[in-house]
LONUDO-667330 format. One record per residue (C-alpha): chain; x, y, z. Coordinates in nm, 2 decimals, always signed. Layout:
node chain A, px X, py Y, pz Z
...
! end
This chain:
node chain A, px +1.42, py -1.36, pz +2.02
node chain A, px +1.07, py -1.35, pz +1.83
node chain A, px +0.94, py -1.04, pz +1.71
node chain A, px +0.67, py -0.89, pz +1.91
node chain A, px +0.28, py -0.83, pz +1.65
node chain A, px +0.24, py -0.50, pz +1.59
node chain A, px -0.07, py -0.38, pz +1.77
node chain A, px -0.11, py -0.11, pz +1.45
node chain A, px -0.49, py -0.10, pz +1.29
node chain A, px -0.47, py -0.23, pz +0.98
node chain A, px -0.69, py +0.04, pz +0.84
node chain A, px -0.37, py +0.27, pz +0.95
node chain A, px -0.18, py +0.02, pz +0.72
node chain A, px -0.40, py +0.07, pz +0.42
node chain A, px -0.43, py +0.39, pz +0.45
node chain A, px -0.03, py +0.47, pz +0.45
node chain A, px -0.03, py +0.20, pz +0.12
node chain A, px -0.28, py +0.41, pz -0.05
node chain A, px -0.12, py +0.76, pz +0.00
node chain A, px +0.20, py +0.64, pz -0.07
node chain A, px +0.14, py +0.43, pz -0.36
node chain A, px -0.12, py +0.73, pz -0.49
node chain A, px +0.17, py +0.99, pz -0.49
node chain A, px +0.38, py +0.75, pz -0.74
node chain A, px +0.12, py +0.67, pz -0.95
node chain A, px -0.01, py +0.99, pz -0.97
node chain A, px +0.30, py +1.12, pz -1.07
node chain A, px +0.27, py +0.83, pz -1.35
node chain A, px -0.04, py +0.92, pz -1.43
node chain A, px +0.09, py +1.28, pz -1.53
node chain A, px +0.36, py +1.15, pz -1.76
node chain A, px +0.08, py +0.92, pz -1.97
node chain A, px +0.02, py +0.63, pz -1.77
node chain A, px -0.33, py +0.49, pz -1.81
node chain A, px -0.57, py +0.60, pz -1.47
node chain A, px -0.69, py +0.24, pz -1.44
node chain A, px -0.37, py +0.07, pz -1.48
node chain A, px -0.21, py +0.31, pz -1.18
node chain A, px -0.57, py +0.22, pz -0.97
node chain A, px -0.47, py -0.13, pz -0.98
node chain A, px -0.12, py -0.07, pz -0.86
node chain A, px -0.24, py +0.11, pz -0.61
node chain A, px -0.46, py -0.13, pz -0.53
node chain A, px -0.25, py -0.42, pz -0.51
node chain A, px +0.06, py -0.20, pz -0.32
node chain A, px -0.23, py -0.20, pz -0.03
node chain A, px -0.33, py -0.52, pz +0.00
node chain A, px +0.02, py -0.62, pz +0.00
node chain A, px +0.09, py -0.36, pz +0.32
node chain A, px -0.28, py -0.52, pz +0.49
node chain A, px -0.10, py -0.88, pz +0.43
node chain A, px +0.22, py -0.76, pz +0.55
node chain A, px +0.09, py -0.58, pz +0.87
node chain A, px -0.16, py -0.87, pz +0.92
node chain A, px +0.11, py -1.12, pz +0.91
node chain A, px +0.37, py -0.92, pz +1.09
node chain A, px +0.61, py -0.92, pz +0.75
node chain A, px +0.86, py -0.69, pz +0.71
! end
């Protein structure tokens, strides 16, 4: 009935977020985005994964 918490490090979590998120904004970056601007998204895309692994969202 209730979902089961993941037992998954959060560091796993993060790191998945960052490579994933880095491969799109990279990509970004190559068509003219600014570097900061994609280093923020990629930023916030892993604290949202951290909060949603932490909190068992998703």
């Amino acid at each position: 009935m209730y979902q089961k918490k993941s037992d998954r490090d959060p560091v796993g979590a993060v790191v998945t977020a960052l490579v994933g998120a880095g491969a799109a904004t990279s990509f970004a970056v190559a068509r003219g985005q600014s570097p900061w601007v994609a280093m923020g998204i990629t930023v916030f895309a892993a604290s949202i994964a951290l909060l949603c692994d932490r909190f068992g969202w998703l």
